[in-house]
VEXKEZA-886012 format. One record per residue (C-alpha): residue number from 1; residue in three letters; chain; x, y, z. Coordinates in steps of 0.001 Angstrom, whole numbers, padded with zeros to 6 digits, always signed. Layout:
BEGIN
- n	res	chain	u	v	w
- NUM	ALA	A	X	Y	Z
...
! end
This chain:
BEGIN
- n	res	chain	u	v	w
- 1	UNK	A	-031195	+011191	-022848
- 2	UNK	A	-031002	+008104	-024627
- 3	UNK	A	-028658	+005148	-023211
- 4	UNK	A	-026869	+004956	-026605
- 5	UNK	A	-025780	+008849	-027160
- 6	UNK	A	-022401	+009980	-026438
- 7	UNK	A	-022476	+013667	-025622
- 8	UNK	A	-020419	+016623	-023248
- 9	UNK	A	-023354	+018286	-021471
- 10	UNK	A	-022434	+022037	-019848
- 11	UNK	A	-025436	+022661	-017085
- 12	UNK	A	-025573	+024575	-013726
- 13	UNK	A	-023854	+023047	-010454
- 14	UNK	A	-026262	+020915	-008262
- 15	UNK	A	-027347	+022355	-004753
- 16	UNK	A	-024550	+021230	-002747
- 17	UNK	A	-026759	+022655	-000138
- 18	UNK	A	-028923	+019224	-000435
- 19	UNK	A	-026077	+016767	+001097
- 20	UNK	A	-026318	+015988	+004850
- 21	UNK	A	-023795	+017592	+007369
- 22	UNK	A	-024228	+013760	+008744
- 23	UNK	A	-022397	+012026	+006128
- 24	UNK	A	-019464	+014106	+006050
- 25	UNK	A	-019309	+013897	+009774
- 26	UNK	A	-015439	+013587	+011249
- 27	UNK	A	-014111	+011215	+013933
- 28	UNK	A	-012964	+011927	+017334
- 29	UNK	A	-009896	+014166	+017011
- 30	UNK	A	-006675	+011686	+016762
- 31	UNK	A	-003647	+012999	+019309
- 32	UNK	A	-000072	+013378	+017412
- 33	UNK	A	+002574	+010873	+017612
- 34	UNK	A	+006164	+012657	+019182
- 35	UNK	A	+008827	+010807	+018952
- 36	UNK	A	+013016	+011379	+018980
- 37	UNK	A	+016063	+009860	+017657
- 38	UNK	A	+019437	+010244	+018916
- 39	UNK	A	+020933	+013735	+018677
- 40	UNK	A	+017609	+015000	+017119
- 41	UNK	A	+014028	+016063	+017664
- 42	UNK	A	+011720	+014406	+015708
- 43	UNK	A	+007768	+014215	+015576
- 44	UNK	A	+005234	+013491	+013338
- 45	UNK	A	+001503	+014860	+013817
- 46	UNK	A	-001428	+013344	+013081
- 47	UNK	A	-005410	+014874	+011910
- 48	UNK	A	-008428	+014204	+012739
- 49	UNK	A	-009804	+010875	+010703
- 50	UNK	A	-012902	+011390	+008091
- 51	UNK	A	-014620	+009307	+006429
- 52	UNK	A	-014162	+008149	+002855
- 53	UNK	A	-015315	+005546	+000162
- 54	UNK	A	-012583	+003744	-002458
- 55	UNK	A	-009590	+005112	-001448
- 56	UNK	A	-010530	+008095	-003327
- 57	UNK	A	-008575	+010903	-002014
- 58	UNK	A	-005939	+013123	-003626
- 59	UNK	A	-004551	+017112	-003057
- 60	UNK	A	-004286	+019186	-005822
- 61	UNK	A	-001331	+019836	-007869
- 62	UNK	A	-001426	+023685	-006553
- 63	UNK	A	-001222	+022041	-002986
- 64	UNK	A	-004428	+024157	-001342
- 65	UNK	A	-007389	+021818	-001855
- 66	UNK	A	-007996	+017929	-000736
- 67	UNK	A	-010256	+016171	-002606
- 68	UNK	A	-012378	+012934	-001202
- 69	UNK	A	-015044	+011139	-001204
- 70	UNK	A	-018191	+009641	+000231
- 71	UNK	A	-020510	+007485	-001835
- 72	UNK	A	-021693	+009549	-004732
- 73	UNK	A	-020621	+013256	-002974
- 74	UNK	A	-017542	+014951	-003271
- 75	UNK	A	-016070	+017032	-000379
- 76	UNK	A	-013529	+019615	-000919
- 77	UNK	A	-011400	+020840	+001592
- 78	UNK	A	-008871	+023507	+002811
- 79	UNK	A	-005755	+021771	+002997
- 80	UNK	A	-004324	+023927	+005837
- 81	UNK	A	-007633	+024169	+008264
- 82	UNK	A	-009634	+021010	+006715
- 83	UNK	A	-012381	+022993	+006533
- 84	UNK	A	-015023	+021776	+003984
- 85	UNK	A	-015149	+024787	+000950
- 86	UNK	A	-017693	+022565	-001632
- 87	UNK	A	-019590	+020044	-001392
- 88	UNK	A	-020503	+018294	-004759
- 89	UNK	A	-023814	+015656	-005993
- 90	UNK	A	-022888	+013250	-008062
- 91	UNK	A	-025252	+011214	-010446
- 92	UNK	A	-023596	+007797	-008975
- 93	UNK	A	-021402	+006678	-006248
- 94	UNK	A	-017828	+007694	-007643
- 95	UNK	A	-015218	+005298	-008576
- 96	UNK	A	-012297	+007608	-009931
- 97	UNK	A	-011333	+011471	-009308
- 98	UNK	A	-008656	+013331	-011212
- 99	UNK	A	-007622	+016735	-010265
- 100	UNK	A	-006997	+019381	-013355
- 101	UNK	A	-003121	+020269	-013758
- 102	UNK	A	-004412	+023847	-012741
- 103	UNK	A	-006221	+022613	-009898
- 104	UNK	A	-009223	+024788	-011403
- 105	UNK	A	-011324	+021335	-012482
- 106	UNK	A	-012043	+018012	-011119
- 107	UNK	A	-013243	+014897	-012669
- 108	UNK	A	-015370	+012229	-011125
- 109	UNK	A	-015861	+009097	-013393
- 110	UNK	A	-018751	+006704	-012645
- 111	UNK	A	-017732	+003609	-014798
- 112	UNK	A	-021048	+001262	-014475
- 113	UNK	A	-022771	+004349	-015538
- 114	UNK	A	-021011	+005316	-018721
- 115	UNK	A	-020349	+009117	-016896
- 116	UNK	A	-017635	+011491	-016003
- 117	UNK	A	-018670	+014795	-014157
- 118	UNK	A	-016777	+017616	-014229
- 119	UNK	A	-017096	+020340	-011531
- 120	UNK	A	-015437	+023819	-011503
- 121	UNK	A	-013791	+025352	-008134
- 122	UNK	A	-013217	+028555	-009575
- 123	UNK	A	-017060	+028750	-011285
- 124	UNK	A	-019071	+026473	-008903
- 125	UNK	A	-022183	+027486	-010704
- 126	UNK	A	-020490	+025938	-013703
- 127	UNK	A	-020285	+021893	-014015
- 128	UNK	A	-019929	+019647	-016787
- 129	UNK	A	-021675	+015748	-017832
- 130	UNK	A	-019990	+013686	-020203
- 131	UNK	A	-021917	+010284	-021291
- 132	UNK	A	-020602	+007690	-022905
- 133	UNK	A	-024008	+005757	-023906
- 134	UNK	A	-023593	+002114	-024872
- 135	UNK	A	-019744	+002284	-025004
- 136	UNK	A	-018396	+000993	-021891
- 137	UNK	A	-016534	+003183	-019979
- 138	UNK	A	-013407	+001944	-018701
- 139	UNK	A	-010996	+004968	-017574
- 140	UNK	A	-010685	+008496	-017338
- 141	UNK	A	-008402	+010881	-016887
- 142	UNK	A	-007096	+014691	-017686
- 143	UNK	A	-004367	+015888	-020556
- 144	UNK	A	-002162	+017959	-019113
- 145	UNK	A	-003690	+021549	-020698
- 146	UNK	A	-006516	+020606	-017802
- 147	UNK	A	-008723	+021490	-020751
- 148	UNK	A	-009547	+018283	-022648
- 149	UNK	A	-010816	+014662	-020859
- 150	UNK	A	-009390	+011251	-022290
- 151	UNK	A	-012180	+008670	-022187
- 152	UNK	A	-011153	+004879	-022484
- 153	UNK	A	-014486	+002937	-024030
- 154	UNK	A	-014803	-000349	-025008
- 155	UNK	A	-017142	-001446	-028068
- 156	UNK	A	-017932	-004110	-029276
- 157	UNK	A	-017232	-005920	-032412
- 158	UNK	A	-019037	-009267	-034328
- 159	UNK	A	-017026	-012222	-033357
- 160	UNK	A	-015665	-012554	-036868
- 161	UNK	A	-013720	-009994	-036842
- 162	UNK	A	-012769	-010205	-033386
- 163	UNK	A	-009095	-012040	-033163
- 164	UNK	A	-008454	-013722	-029864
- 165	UNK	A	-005507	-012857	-028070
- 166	UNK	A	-004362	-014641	-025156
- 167	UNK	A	-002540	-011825	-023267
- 168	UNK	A	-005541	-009507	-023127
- 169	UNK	A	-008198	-009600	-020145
- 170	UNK	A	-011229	-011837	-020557
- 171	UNK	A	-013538	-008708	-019589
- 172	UNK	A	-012151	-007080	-022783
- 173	UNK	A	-012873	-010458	-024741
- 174	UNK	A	-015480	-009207	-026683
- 175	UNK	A	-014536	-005894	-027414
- 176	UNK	A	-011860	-003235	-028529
- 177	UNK	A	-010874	+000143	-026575
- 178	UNK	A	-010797	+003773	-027918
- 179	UNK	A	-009550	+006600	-026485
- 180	UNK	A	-012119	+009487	-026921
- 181	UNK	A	-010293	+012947	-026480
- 182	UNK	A	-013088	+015937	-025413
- 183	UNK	A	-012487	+018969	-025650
- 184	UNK	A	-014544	+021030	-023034
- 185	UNK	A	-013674	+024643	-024550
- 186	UNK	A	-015233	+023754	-027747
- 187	UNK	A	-016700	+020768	-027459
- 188	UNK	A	-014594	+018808	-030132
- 189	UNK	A	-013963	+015331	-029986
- 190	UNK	A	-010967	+012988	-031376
- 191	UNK	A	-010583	+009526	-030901
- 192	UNK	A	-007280	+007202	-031111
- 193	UNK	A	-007035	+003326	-031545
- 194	UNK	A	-006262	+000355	-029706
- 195	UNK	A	-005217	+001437	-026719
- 196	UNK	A	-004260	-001634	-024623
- 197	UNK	A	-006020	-002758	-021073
- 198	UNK	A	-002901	-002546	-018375
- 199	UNK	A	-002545	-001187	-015302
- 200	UNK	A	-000765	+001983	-016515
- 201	UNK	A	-001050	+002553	-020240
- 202	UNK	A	-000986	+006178	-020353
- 203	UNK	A	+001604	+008416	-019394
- 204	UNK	A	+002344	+011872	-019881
- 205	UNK	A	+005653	+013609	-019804
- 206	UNK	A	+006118	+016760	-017073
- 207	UNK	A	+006270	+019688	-019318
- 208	UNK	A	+002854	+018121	-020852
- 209	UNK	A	+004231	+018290	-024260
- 210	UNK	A	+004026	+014486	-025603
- 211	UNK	A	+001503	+011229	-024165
- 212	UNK	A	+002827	+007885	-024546
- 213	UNK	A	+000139	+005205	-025150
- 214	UNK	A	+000767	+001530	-024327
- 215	UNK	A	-001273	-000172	-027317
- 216	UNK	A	-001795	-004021	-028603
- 217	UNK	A	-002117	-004309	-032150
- 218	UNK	A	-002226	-008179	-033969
- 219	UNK	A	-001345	-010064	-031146
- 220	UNK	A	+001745	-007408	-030092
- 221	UNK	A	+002447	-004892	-027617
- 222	UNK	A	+003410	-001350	-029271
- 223	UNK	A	+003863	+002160	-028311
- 224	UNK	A	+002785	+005171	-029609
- 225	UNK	A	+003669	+008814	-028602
- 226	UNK	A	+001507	+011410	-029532
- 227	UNK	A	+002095	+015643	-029546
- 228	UNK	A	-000605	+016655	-026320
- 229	UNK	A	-001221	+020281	-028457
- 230	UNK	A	-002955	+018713	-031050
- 231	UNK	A	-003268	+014796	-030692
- 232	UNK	A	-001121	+013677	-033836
- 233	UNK	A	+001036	+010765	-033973
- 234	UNK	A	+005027	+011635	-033059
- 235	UNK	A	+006392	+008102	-033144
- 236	UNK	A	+005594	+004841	-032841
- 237	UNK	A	+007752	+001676	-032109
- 238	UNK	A	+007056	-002163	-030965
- 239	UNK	A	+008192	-002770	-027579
- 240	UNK	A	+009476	-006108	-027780
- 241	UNK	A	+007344	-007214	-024303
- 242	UNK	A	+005249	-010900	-024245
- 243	UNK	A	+002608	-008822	-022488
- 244	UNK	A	+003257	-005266	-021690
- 245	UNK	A	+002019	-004119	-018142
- 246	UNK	A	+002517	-000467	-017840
- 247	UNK	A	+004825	+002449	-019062
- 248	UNK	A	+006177	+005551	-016844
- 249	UNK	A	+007838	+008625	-018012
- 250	UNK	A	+010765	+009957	-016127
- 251	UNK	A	+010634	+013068	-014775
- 252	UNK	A	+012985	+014980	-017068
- 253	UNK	A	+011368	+013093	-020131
- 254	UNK	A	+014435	+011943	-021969
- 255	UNK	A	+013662	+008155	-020743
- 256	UNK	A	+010510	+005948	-021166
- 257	UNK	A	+009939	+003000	-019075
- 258	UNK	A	+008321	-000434	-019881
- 259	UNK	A	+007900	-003190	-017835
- 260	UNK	A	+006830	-006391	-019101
- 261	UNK	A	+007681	-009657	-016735
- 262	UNK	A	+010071	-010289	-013936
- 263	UNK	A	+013359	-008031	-014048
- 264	UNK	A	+022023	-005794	-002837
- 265	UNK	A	+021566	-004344	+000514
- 266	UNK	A	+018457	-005675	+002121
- 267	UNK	A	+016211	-003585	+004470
- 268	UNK	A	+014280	-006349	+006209
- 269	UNK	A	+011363	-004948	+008703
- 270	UNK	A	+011763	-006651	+011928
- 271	UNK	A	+008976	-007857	+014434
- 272	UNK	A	+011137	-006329	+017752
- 273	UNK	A	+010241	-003347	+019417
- 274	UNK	A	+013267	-001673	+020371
- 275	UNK	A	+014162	+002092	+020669
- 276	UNK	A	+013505	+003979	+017136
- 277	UNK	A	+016519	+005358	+015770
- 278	UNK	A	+016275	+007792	+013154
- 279	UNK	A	+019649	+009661	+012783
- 280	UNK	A	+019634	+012316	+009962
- 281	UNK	A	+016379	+010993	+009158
- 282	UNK	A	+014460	+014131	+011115
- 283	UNK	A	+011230	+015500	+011623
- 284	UNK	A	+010519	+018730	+013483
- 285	UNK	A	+006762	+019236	+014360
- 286	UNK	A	+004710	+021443	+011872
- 287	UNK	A	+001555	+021617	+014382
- 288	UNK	A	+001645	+022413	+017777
- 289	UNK	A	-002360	+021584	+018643
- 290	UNK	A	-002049	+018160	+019608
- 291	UNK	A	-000164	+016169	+023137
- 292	UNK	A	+002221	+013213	+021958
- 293	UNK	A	+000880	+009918	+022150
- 294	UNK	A	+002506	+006146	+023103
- 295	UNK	A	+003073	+003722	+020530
- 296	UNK	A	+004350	+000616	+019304
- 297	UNK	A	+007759	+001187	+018109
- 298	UNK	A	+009492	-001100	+015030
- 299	UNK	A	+012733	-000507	+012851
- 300	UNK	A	+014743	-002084	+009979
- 301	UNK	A	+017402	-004452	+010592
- 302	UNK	A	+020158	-005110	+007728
- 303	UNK	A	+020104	-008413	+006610
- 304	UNK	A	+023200	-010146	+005950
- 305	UNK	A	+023908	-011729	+002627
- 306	UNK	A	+022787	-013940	+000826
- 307	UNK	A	+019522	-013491	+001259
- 308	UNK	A	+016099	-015140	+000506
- 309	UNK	A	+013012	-012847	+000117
- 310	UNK	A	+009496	-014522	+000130
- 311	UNK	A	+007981	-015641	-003113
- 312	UNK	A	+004656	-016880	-004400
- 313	UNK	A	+004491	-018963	-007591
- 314	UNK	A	+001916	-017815	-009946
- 315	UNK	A	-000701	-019990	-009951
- 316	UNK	A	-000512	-021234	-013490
- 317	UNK	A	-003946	-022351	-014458
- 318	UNK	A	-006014	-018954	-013325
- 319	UNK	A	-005681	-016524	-016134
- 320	UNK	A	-003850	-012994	-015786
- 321	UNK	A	-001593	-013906	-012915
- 322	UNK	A	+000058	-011529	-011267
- 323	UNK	A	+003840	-011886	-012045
- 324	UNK	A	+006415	-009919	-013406
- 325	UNK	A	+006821	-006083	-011805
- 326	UNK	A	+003363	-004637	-011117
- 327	UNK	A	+004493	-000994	-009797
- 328	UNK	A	+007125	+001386	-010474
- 329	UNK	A	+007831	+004948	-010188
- 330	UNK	A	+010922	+007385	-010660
- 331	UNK	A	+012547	+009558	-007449
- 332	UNK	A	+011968	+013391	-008640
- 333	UNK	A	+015417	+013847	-009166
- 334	UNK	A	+015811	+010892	-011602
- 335	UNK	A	+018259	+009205	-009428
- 336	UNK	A	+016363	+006168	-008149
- 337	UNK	A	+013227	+004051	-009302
- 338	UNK	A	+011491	+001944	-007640
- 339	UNK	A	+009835	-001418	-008570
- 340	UNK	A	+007544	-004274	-006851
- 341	UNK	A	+007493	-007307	-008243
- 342	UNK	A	+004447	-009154	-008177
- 343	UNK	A	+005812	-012337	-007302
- 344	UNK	A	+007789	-011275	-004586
- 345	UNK	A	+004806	-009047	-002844
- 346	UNK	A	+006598	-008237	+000539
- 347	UNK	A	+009317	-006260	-001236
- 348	UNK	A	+010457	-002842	-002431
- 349	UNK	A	+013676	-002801	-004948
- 350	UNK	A	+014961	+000882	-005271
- 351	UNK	A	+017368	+000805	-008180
- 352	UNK	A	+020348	+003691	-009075
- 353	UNK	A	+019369	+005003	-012470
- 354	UNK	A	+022426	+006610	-013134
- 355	UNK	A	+024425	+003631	-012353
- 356	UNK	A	+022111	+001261	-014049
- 357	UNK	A	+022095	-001368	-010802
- 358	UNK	A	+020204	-002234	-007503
- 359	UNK	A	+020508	-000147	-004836
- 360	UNK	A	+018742	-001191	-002203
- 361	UNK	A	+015729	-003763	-001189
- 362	UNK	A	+013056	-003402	+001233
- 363	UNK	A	+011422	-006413	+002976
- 364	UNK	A	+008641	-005751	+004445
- 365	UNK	A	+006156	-008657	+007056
- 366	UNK	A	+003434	-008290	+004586
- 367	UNK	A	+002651	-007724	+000521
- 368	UNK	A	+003313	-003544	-000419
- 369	UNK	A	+000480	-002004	-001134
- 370	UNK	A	+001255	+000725	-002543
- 371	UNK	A	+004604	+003272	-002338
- 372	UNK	A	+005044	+006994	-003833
- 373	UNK	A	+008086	+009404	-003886
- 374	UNK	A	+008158	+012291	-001573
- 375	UNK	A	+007984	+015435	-004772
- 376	UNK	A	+010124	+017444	-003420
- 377	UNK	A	+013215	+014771	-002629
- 378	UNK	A	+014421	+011641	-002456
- 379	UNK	A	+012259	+010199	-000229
- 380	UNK	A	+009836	+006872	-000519
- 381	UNK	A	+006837	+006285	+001540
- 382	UNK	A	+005220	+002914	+001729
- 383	UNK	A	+002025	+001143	+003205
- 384	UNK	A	+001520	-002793	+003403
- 385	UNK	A	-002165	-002457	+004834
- 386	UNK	A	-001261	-002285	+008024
- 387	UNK	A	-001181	-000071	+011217
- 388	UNK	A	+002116	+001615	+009852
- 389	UNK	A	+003913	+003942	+007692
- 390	UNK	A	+007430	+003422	+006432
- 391	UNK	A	+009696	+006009	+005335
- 392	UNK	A	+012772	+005741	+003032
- 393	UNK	A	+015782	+007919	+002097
- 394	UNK	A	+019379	+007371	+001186
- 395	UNK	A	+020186	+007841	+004988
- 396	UNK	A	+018066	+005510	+005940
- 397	UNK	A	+014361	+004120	+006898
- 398	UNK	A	+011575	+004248	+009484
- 399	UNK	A	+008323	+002499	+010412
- 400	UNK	A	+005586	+004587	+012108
- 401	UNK	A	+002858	+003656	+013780
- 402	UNK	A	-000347	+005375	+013208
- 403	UNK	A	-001962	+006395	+016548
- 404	UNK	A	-005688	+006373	+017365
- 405	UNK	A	-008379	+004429	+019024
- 406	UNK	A	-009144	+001504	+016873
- 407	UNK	A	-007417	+000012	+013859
- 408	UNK	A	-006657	+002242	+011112
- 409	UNK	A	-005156	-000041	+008155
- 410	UNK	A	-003211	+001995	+005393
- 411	UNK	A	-004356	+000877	+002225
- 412	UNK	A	-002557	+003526	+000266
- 413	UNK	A	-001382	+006636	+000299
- 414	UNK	A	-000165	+010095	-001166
- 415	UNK	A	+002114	+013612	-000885
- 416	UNK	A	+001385	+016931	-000577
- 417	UNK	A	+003166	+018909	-003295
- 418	UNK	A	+005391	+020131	-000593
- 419	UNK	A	+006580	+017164	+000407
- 420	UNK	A	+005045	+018007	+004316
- 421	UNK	A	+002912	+015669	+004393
- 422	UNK	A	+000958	+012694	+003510
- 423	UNK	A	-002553	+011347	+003563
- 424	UNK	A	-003057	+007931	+004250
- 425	UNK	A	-006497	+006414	+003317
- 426	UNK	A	-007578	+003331	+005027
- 427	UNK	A	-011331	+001196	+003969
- 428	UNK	A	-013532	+003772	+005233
- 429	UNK	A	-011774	+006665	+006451
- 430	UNK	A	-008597	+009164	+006080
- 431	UNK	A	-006030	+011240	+007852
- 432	UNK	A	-003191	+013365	+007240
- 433	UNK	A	+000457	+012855	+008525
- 434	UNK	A	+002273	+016305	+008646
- 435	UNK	A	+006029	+015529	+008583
- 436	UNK	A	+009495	+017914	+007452
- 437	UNK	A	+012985	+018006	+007920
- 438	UNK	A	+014908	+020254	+009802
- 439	UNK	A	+017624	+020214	+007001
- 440	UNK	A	+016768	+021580	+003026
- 441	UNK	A	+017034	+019062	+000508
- 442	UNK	A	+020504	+017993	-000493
- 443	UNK	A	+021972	+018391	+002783
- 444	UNK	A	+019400	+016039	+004801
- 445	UNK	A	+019411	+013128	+002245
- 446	UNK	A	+022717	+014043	+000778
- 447	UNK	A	+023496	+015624	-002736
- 448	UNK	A	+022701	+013467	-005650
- 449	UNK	A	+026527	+012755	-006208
- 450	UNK	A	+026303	+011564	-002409
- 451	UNK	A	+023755	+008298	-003276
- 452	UNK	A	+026911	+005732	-002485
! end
């Protein structure tokens, strides 16, 4: 097919039968990590480690299949046995996956090529090529019907009509974005304007009823929602931002965040090694296969006030720096959200949404990575890109220590529906961390009116 045609392709699965044994070959099996706080037994169990290219590994929604991947192949696994059920070809090496809200379809987008494949679990015969030709392919992703793909392109446009704007990326100098919306039951296509270039400029709400869209029109940030049933335009409003960075639902939908630039107990991680404490914060084993292991044990101290968190200053003549808050993401029961602010990298603030104020900060000894709620409860997990894994709750927090021959660096991470447990990816490989509490919600972490 010609390098300039944009079309959905429907064709026949390739023979997954083709793809080595060898390269989805697991390391040696990784002992679990027991451990106990007072008046409470507590463990946490590790998997085996496997390998993996771009951080790209994610369950899906339903909470039965893991999805990761090596190079241009997708593996699928069982999430309870981690036993490989598909194994998928893809045209390129694979720089974004996106499960289906059904869990019946994945995406695999392969930006320098202009592609997004789309294979079927339920139909593995079935599998589906979208190109994008000459129009630059910049994101991908799923409505929430699991029935229609949202490709971001960028084209380009002659430099008279092009209107420079200091606040948008040089890569997207020469060229505006589009959102093309396919349809892959019958193969329609809409498209919708000027979507802007930001680290999170889509967002849908959890019933899957409306999209919000971050956009940059004449030099201003704006936002448009849009009905997900049939694409039209609900409302649209300017947002009042310099240069918007990213929008979030919350989870009941009545609130839409935006953060722009920079927005009183401190949790400071501390470099001793003394006796973990946990308290209510409990984990009971969920696998039984594996002996305990020794490791190097860390907690949080509370740090007395005032006190002075680590900053960087931007530096001011590279352009884009990073400043302002460059992650955030609600608590599932709307009670918390949580924020990183770029120019104070070693920190986590968790704010109280009901009472519109700070609730808590989280130093950590190096720059977050990444953090992600727990689903099922109030409950933050955090990596820095280090040997660790720290857990927070209203009762509390926790540092873990990831055991296993060699050095395993957590470069991000993510939950099981079920809140049981996590997979941490690391450069080239993952694992799972199995983890529960011994109490239900609300009586473990306290009841929402018990966040004090």
């Amino acid at each position: 097919m010609p390098r300039g045609t944009r079309a959905l392709i429907g064709c026949a699965m390739l023979p997954s039968s083709s793809l080595p044994a060898a390269e989805v070959a697991v390391a040696p099996v990784v002992p679990a990590l027991t451990f106990a706080g007072p008046g409470s037994a507590a463990a946490m169990n590790f998997s085996e480690v496997f390998k993996l290219s771009s951080l790209l590994c994610k369950f899906s929604p339903d909470g039965k299949y893991l999805a990761s991947c090596v190079q241009y192949r997708l593996v699928i696994r069982d999430v309870n046995t981690l036993q490989i059920l598909q194994l998928y070809t893809c045209l390129d090496q694979i720089q974004h996956i996106e499960w289906s809200a059904d869990s019946l379809f994945i995406l695999c987008a392969m930006y320098k090529r202009g592609l997004v494949q789309v294979w079927s679990l339920e139909q593995p015969e079935w599998h589906c090529r979208i190109d994008e030709g000459s129009a630059g392919l910049v994101a991908s992703c799923w409505s929430p019907d699991g029935r229609h793909i949202l490709n971001t392109t960028e084209f380009h446009v002659s430099a008279r009509a092009h209107v420079a704007d200091p606040f948008l990326p040089k890569s997207h100098g020469s060229g505006k974005l589009r959102i093309t919306v396919w349809s892959l039951c019958t193969k329609s296509v809409s498209y919708i304007k000027y979507p802007k270039a930001c680290q999170q400029g889509i967002t849908f709400t959890r019933d899957g009823r409306y999209m919000a869209l971050a956009e940059r029109r004449d030099c201003k940030d704006h936002v448009s929602v849009f009905v997900c049933s049939d694409w039209q335009l609900l409302r649209h409003f300017d947002t009042e931002t310099q240069d918007l960075a990213g929008i979030e639902w919350a989870p009941n939908g009545c609130v839409l965040a935006v953060w722009d630039t920079c927005l009183e107990v401190v949790y400071k991680e501390a470099e001793k090694n003394p006796r973990l404490a946990l308290g209510r914060l409990a984990f009971p084993p969920p696998r039984a296969a594996a002996g305990p292991a020794s490791t190097t044990e860390s907690k949080y101290e509370i740090a007395s006030a005032p006190v002075s968190l680590q900053t960087l200053k931007p530096i001011a003549d590279r352009a884009n720096p990073k400043i302002g808050i460059g992650a955030l993401a609600f608590s599932p029961d709307n009670y918390f959200l949580a924020t990183r602010n770029d120019s104070v990298p070693n920190a986590v603030w968790i704010w109280d949404v009901q009472k519109l104020r700070l609730f808590v900060v989280l130093e950590q000894l190096s720059p977050v990575r990444s953090f992600q709620w727990d689903p099922q409860q109030p409950r933050l997990a955090i990596c820095t890109g280090g040997g660790k894994v720290y857990l927070w709750s209203p009762a509390g927090c926790v540092s873990v220590q990831v055991p296993g021959e060699g050095d395993f660096q957590v470069l991000s991470l993510c939950w099981h529906f079920s809140g049981d447990s996590l997979a941490l990816l690391s450069k080239d490989h993952f694992c799972l961390c199995f983890l529960e509490t011994e109490e239900r919600v609300g009586t473990a972490f306290g009841r929402p009116g018990d966040h004090t």
